[in-house]
N, C-alpha and C positions, 0 to 999 in steps of 0.2 A: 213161505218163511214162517219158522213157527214165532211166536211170540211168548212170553213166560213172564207174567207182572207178579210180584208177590205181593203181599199187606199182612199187618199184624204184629210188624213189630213194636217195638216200643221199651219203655225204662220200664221193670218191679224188680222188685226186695229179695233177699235169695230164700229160695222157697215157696215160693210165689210159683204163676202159672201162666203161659202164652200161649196162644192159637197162630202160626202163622198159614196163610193160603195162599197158594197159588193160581190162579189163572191162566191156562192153556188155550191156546188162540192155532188154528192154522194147522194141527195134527193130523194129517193124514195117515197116519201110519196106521195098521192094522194091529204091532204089538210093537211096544215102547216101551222103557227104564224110563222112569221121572222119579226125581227125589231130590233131596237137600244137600247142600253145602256148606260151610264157612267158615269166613277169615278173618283173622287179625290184622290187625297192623304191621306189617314185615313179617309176615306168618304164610305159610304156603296153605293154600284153601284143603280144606279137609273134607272129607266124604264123610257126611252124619245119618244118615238114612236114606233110602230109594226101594221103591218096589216098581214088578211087571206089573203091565197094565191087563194081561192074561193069568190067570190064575192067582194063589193066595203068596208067590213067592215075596218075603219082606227080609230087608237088610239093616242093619242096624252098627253104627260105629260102638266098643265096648265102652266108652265113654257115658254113650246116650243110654244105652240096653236097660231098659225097664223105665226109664221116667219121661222119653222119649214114645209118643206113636204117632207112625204114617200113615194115612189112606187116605182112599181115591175116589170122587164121586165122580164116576167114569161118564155117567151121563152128564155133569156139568161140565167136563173136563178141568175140574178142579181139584187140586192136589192140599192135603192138609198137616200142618207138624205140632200135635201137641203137647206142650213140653211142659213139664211138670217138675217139683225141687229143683227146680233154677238153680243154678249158684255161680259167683261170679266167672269160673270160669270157662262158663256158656255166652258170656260177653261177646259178640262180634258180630260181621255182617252176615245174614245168611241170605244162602241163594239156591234159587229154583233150576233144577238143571233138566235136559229131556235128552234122548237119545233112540231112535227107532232100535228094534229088536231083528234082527237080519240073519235070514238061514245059512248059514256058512261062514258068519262074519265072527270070528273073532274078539271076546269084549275081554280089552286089553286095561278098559280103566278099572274104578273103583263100582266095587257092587255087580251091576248088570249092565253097567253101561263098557263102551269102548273107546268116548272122548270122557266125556262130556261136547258134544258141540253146538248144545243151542243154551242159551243161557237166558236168567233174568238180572235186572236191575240190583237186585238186592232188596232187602229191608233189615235195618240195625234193631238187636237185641241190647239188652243193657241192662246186666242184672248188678246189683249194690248189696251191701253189707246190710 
């Protein structure tokens, strides 16, 4: 069962700057989608960034693109989102998602994945005026 704990969220100022990481537990997969989410309150969760855990492929929502970066220290299996010119409207909860990478399978979600179907807890951002 994999596992996906995130940390780093927390309240700054718009323009401000946050590190959230991931924690990947239980991975056995050979090549994996892992990347970010998140949601609002009555908001349907959004796909914010995810890369393969093989080669340089990286995705990016046009929202995020340029003040947003992902990567992977493959050896800790720890995933990282650094996000940079905050502004309120990066407010929500974000979440750590993973998805194995499968030869003939179909990735029907968002990015490289085909659920999302392992999931983390969350951790809230909260950016202010």
């Amino acid at each position: 069962q994999v596992e996906l704990v995130e940390s780093g969220g927390g309240s700054v100022q718009a323009g401000g700057s946050l590190r959230l990481s991931c924690e990947a537990s239980h991975i056995e997969w050979s090549s994996y989608c892992i990347g970010w989410f998140r949601q609002g309150p009555e908001q349907a969760r959004e796909g914010v960034a995810a890369m393969e855990s093989l080669g340089d492929l990286k995705y990016y929502a046009d929202s995020v693109k340029g003040r947003f970066t992902i990567s992977l220290d493959k050896a800790k299996r720890r995933l990282y989102l650094q996000m940079n010119s905050l502004n309120v409207d990066d407010t929500d909860m974000y979440y750590c998602a993973a998805d194995p990478i499968l030869p003939g399978v179909r990735r029907t979600g968002p990015f490289c994945f085909f659920g999302p179907n392992s999931w983390g807890q969350g951790t809230q951002v909260t950016v202010s005026e």
